[in-house]
N, C-alpha and C positions, 0 to 999 in steps of 0.2 A: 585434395581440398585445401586450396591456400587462404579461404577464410579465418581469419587468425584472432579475430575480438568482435563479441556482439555488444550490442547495450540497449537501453532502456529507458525509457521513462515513466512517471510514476503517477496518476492525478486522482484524489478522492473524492470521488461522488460528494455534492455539499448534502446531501442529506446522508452520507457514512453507509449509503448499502452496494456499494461496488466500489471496486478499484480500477480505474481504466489503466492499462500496460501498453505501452506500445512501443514498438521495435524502434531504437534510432539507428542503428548500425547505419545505413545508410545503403545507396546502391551507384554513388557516383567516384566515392575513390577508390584507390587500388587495392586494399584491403576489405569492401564493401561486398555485399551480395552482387552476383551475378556479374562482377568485374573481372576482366579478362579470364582467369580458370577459373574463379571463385564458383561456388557452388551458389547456384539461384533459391530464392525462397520459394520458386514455384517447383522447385526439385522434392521438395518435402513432402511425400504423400502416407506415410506412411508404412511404407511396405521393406518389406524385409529384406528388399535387396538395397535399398535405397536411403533416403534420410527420414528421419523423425525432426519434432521440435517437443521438448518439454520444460515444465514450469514446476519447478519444487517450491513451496513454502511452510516455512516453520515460523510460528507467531509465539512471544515471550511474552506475555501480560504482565502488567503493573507489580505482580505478587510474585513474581519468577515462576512459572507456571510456564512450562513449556510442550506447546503441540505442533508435531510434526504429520502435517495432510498427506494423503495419497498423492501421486506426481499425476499431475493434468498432462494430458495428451492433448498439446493444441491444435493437431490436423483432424481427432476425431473428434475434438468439444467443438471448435469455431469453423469444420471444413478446409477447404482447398483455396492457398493464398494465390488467386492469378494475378494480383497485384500486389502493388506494396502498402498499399491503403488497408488491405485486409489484416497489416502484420497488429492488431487492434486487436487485444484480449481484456474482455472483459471480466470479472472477478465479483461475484458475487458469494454469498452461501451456499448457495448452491451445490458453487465448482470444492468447497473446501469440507473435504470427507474425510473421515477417521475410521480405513476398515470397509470401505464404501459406501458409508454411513453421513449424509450431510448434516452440516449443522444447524442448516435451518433454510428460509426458502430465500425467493428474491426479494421480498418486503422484512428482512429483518436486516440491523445493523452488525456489519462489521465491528471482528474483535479489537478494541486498542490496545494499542502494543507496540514492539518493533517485530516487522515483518521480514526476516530474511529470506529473499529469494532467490533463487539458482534456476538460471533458463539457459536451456544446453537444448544444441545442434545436434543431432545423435548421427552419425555415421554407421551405420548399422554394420556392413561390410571391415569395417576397420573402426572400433571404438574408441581403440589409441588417438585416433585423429576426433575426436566429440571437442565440440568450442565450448565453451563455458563462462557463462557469464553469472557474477555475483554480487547483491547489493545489500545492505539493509537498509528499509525507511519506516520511519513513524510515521503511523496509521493512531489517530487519536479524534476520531469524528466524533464518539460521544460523548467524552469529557467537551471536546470543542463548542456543540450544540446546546449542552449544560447551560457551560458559560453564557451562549448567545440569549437561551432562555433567564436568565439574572439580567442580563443586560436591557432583556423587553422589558423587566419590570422598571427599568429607570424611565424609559418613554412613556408607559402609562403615569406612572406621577406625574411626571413634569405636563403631558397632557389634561390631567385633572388638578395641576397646578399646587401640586403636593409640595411638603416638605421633602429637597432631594439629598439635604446635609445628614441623611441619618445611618444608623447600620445597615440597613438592608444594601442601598448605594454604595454603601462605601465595601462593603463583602463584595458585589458584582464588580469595582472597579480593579478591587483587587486581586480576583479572580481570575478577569479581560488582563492586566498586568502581567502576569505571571502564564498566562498561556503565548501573550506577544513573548515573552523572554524566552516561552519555549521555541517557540517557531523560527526566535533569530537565532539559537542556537544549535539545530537541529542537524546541519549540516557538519558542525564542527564536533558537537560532543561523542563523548564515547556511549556506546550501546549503555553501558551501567546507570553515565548519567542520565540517560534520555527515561530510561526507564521509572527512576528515581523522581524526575521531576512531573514525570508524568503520574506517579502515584501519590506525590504531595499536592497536584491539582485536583486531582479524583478527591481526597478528602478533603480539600476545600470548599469543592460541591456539595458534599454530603454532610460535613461535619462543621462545617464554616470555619474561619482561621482562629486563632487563639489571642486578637488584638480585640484593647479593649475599645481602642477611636476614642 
């Protein structure tokens, strides 16, 4: 198997109850799926003389609070990839069990947090040879939605031509503020701080800030 690096992409449902995943690895250069030996993604069935795909996720919440799910089997949750369009895993509550226990159904929100995931190629015959790929991304849809909900209340006043200079405005702008600083910084910071900032927004929602305006 000269497959040698997978990857990934990451996009959060805007209402926070899936995660779409989808395979970038690619299948046109030399290190890519089904490029000259490479092993194809349509190789993956499952079986035990053959390849597997799996998706490990462990989620850290705002509180250090950490849960490690069951490993999803993505040929028996999503089927048989005959294309590369199929390499499209969807992530819901569903899929994220504890013990085989979900946490809840397809209409509830994902946990925020940072998400570290591990999706590996299984080589069943030779496990020595397993590819592995590993990320973490912040998953933060319901503090995010929060916010957006403070932010609707600025357009109803200004629609009923309210006073917009007061606290209520100014907690939501500061709120909007400080989740854009999350998001420009999300790629660069360390897992600790993402965490951290992500749980100084949570109590701004809940607890509003400590400025007098």
């Amino acid at each position: 198997m000269a497959l040698s690096s997978l990857a990934l992409s990451f996009v959060e449902s805007n209402d926070n109850k899936s995660l779409i995943i989808t395979d970038t690895t690619g299948t046109d250069g030399s290190t890519d799926w089904g490029v000259g030996g490479n092993v194809s993604y349509t190789a993956i069935d499952g079986s035990a003389a053959t390849y597997g795909l799996e998706l490990d996720i462990e989620i850290t919440t705002s509180d250090g609070t950490v849960t490690a799910y069951d490993t999803i089997d993505l040929f028996t949750t999503f089927g048989a990839m005959t294309t590369y369009d199929d390499m499209v895993f969807t992530i819901d509550c569903t899929l994220l069990k504890v013990s085989a226990i979900a946490i809840g159904d397809a209409t509830d929100e994902l946990p925020d947090g940072t998400w570290d995931i591990t999706y590996t190629l299984i080589n069943v015959a030779t496990p020595a040879n397993n590819v592995v790929y590993n990320e973490v991304v912040l998953i933060y849809g319901v503090v995010k939605n929060a916010v957006y909900e403070k932010l609707q209340a600025i357009i109803s006043k200004y629609d009923n031509a309210e006073w917009l200079d007061d606290h209520v405005t100014r907690e939501a702008m500061f709120a909007y503020s400080y989740l854009i600083a999350i998001e420009a910084s999300a790629v660069i910071a360390k897992e600790e701080e993402l965490l951290n900032s992500l749980s100084v927004l949570e109590r701004l929602i809940t607890h509003a800030s400590n400025n007098t305006w």
